[in-house]
C-alpha positions in Angstrom: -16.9 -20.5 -4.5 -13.2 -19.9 -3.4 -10.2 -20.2 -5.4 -6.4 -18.9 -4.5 -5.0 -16.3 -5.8 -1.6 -16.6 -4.7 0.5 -19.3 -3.2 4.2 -19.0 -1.8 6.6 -21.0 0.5 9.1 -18.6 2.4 11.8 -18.8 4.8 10.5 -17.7 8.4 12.3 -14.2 7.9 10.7 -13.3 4.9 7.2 -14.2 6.0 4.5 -11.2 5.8 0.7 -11.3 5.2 -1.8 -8.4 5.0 -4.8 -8.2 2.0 -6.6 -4.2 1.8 -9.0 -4.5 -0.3 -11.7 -2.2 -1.8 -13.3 -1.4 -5.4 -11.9 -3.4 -7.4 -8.4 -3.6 -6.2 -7.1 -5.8 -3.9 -3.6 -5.3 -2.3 -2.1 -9.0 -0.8 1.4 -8.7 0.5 3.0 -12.0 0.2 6.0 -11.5 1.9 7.9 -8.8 3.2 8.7 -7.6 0.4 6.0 -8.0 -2.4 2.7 -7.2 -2.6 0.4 -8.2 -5.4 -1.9 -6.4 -7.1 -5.6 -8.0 -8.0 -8.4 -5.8 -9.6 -11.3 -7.2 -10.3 -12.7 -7.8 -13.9 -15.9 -9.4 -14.9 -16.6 -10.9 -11.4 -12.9 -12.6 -11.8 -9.9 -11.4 -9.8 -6.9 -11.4 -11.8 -2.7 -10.2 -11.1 -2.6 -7.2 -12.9 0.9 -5.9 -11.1 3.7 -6.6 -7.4 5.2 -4.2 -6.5 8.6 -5.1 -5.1 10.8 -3.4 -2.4 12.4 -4.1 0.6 11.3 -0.8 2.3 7.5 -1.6 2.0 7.4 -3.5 5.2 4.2 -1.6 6.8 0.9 -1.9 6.5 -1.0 -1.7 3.3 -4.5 0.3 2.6 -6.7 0.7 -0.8 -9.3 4.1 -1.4 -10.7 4.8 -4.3 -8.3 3.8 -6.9 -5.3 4.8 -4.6 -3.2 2.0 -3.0 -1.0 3.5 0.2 2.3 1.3 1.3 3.7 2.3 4.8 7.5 1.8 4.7 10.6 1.8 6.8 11.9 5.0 7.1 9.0 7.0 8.4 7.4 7.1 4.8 4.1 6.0 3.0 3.9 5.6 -0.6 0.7 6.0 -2.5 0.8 4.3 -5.9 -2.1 4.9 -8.7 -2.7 3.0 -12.3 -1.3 4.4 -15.1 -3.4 4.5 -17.8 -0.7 4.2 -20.9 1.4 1.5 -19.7 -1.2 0.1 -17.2 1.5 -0.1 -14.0 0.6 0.5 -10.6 3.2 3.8 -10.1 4.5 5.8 -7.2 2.2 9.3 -7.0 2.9 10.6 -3.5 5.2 10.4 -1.2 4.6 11.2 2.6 7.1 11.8 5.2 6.0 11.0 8.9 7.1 12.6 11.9 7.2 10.1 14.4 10.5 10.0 16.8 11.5 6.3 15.6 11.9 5.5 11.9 13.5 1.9 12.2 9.9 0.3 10.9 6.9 1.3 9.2 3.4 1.9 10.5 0.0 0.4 10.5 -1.8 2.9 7.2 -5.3 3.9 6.3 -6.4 5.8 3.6 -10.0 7.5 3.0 -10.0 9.5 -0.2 -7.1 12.0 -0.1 -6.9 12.2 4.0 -4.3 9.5 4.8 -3.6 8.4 8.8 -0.8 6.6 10.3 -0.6 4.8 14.0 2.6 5.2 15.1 4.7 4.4 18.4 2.3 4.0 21.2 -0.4 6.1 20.2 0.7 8.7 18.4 -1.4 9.1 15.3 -0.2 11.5 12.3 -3.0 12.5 9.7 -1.8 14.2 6.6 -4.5 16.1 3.7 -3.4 16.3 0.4 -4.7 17.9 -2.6 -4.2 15.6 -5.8 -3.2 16.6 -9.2 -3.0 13.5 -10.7 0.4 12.9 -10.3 2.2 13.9 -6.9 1.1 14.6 -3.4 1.9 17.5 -1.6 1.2 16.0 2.5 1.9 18.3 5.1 
């Protein structure tokens, strides 16, 4: 069984694709500047956010219940549920180091370890502890 979950016609410029998926959540960018948000409920996959910004270009990864965005700018965002008003939010912010910032970097994400492949192949790998709501990365 198949079905589609999203569909979209796009100029040429504003074309992006790249699905993370894991537990439940699924993380489809549709274009270069929205990705959708699927989680899945009683074997059916339904939109449950997007999350919309020019700067989250990169790549896109999914741990646990964590959703990490690499952006322009030498920055990853990690976003997480919020319970109350049921929005995927920005919880952590991390700052790479890499010498050029002028486009975002292919993400993973494992827990609270999150790695980024930079220029050539430079790899930066930042540990955080989480409280819930912000990440210290260093």
């Amino acid at each position: 069984m198949s079905r589609v979950l999203s569909s979209t016609t796009l100029p040429i410029d504003q074309t992006a694709v790249d699905v993370a998926m894991k537990n439940g959540i699924a993380a489809v960018r549709i274009s270069t500047h929205r990705i959708l948000i699927f989680e899945r409920v009683n074997d059916n996959w339904t939109q449950t956010d997007a999350l919309d910004n020019a700067d989250y270009t990169g790549g896109i990864a999914v741990s646990g219940t964590r959703i990490l965005v690499s952006a322009v700018g030498c920055a990853g965002f990690v976003f997480e549920k919020n319970a109350t008003t049921q929005r995927w939010e920005v919880t952590g912010r991390i700052s790479l180091e890499f010498l050029e910032c002028d486009r975002a970097y292919a993400p993973d994400l494992n827990n609270s370890t999150a790695m980024f492949s930079g220029p050539g192949r430079e790899v930066q790998v930042f540990s955080a502890e989480w409280d819930g709501a912000r990440l210290d990365a260093g």
